[in-house]
C-alpha positions as a Python dict, from the first residue, in 0.01 Angstrom:
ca = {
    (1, 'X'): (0, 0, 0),
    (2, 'X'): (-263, -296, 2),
    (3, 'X'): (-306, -555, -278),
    (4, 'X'): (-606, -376, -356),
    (5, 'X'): (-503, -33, -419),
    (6, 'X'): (-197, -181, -601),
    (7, 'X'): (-424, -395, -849),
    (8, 'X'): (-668, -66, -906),
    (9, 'X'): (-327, 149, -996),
    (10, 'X'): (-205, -140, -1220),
    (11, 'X'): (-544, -137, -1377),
    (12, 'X'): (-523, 241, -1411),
    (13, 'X'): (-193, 225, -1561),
    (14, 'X'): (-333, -60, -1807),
    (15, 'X'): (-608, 206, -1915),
    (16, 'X'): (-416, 501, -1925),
    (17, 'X'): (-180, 275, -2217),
    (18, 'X'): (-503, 151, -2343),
    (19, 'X'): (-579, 540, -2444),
    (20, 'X'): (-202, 680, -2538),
    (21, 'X'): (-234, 360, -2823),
    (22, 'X'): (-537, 421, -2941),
    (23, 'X'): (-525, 823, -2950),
    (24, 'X'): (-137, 810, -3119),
    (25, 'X'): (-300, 538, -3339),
    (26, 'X'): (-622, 797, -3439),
    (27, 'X'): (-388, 1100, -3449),
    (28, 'X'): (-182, 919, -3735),
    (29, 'X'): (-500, 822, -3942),
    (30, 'X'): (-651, 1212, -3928),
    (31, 'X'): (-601, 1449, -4213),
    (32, 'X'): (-703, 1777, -4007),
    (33, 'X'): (-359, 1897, -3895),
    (34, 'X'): (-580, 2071, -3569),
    (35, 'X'): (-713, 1777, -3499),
    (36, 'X'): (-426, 1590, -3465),
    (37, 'X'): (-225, 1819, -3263),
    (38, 'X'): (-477, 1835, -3012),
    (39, 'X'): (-444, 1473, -3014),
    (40, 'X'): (-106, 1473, -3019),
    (41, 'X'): (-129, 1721, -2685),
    (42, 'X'): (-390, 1430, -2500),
    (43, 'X'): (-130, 1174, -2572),
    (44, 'X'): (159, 1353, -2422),
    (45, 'X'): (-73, 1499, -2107),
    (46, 'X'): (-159, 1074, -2073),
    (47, 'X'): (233, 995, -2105),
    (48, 'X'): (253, 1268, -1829),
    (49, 'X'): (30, 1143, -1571),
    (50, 'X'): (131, 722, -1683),
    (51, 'X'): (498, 871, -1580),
    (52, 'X'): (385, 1027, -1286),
    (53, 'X'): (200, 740, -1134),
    (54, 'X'): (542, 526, -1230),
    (55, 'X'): (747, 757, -1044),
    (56, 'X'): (483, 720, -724),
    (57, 'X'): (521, 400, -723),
    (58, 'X'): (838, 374, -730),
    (59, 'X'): (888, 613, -418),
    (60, 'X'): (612, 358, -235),
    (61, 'X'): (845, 110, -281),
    (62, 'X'): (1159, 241, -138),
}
């Protein structure tokens, strides 16, 4: 994998924790039980695909 394509997945990875922060942080503030859950669903799909990208990288570098 280039520099390049490493620094864009890093950045990625940066945004995707940008998102799962701010969305648990909103979910916790809301007082419309729906609302939150399908926050609460968003955060875990993001904690999903962060892990997922973690796990590809970590195959790259064996």
């Amino acid at each position: 994998m280039t520099q390049k394509e490493l620094l864009y997945i890093e950045d990625t990875l940066g945004h995707l924790k940008f998102l799962i922060t701010n969305i648990n942080d909103i979910s916790n503030r809301v007082s419309n039980e729906e609302l939150e859950s399908s926050l609460k669903d968003v955060e875990n799909k993001l904690k999903k695909e962060e892990k997922s990208i973690k796990k590809l990288l970590e195959i790259e570098g064996e």
